[in-house]
C-alpha positions in Angstrom: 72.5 46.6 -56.0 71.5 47.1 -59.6 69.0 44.2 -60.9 70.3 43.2 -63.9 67.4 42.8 -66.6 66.2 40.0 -68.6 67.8 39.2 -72.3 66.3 37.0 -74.6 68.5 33.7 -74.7 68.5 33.4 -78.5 69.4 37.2 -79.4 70.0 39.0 -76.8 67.5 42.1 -76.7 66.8 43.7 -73.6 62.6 42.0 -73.0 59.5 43.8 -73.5 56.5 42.4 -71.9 54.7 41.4 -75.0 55.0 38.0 -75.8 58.0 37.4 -73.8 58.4 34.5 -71.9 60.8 32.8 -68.8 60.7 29.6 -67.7 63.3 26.9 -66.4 65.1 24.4 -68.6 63.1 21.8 -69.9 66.3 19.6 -69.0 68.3 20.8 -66.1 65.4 22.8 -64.3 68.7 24.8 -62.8 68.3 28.0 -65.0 66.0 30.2 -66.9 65.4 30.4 -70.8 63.8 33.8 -71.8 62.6 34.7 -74.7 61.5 37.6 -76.6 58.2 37.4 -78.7 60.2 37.6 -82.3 62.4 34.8 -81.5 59.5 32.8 -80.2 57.8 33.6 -83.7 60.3 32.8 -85.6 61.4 29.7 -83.6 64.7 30.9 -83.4 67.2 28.0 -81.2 68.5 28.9 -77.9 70.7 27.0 -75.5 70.9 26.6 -71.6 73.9 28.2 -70.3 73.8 25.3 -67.5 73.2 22.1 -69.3 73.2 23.1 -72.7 70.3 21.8 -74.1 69.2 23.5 -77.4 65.0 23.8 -78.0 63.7 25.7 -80.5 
């Protein structure tokens, strides 16, 4: 099986471990947000593809 790697949830890019982040929904707990270090520093919006809360 071929792991399927980690987007950021706001854009899309393939991670990098710097500044990159994953944790659950602050909401729904039932899946993960990740987040590359640019959209983090620009506070860019995502949205849980479960509950659909939207953080920034």
């Amino acid at each position: 099986m071929i792991p399927i790697e980690d987007r950021c949830t706001s854009c899309g890019i393939p991670l990098q471990a710097e500044k990159s982040v994953k944790f659950s929904c602050p909401r729904c707990s039932s899946h993960y947000i990740v987040r590359c270090g640019q959209c983090r520093d620009q506070s860019a919006k995502y949205t849980c593809p479960g509950c659909g809360f939207v953080g920034p």
